[in-house]
C-alpha positions, 0 to 999 in steps of 0.5 A, a space after each residue: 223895880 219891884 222886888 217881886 219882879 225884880 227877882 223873877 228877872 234874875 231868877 230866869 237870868 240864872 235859867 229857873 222857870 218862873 210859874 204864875 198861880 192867878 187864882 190869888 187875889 193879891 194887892 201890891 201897895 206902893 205909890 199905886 194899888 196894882 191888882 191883878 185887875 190892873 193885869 188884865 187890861 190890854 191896849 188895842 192891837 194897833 196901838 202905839 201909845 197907851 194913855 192912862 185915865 186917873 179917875 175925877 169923881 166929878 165926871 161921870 164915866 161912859 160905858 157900853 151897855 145893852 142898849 147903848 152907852 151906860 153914862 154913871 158917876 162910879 166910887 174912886 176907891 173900888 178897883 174891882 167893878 168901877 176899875 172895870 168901868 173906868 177902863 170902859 169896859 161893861 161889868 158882868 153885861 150878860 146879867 143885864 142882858 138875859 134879866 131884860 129879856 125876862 123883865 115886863 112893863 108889869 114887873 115890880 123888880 128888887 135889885 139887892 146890892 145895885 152899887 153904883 146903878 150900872 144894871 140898876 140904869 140899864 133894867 129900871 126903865 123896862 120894869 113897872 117899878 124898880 127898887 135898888 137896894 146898897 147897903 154901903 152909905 157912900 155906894 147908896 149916895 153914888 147910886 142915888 145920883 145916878 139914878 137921879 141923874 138918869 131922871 129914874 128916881 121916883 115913882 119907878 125906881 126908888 133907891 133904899 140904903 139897906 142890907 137884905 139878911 135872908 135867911 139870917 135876920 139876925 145879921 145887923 153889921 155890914 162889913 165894907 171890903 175897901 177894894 172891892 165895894 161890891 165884895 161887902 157883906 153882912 157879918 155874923 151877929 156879935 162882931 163889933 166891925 163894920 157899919 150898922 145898917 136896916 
């Protein structure tokens, strides 16, 4: 057991009550990397048996979208959003689902931080044309090939590794956060970590 659980267990054995704050997003390392993420997951009502799924890179993963199954290569060290999708759960599908509701055949649309293309590969064909922007070299190489994948890449959806600074072009290292891809960000000029990145 771990220590943590190990001693909530004897603590109620002696008749303290045991409280839960949820709001931390804190990691336990051992043999494997549990998030609360790993706690949200829940076998089907009927289920008498659960069956865990370790990731192949080499396969892609098929997951619900807007308008049918969404089918993608996702980055086997985020435990955030491709944990979520390796699980088969969509990510954030309201976003897809309202932006396809807005997006016209004449549109030129800019998807700043696409990850690895799960919105990117359920608006790109509603637009004119698409450009998908990942910072995170690895990230831009999965997002790249899925979209290849898909046969979007080209003249309607067009991928460019690279970070967007707004208002703070000054802004030139991105900082990868190596749990959560999609948690990365631009960092503040004179900080020597992270990547340089366009």
């Amino acid at each position: 057991l771990s220590e943590d659980y190990a001693f909530c267990h004897r603590a109620r054995e002696l008749g303290f009550r045991v409280w839960a704050d949820l709001r931390p997003q804190l990691s336990h390392f051992g043999t494997h990397l549990y998030t609360l993420n790993d706690t949200t997951w829940r076998p089907p009502p009927a289920a008498k048996t659960v069956t865990l799924r370790f990731l192949d890179p080499a396969e892609p993963v098929t997951v619900p979208g807007i308008n049918g199954p969404v089918s993608l290569y996702i980055d086997p060290d985020d435990h955030v959003v491709s944990a979520a999708l390796l699980r088969g759960e969509p990510w954030e599908l309201e976003v897809p689902r309202a932006l396809a509701a807005e997006i016209r055949p004449t549109d030129h649309v800019v998807e700043v931080g696409a990850h690895v293309g799960y919105h990117t590969l359920q608006l790109a064909p509603l637009a004119g044309s698409y450009l998908a922007v990942e910072a995170l070299p690895h990230t831009c190489a999965l997002l790249r090939r899925n979209i290849e994948r898909a046969g979007l890449i080209g003249r309607r959806c067009r991928v460019w590794e690279g970070a967007v600074a707004g208002l703070h072009p000054d802004r030139r290292r991105f900082l990868r956060d190596w749990h959560n891809s999609g948690a990365s960000h631009l960092l503040p000029r004179g900080e020597d970590q992270g990547i340089e990145v366009e």
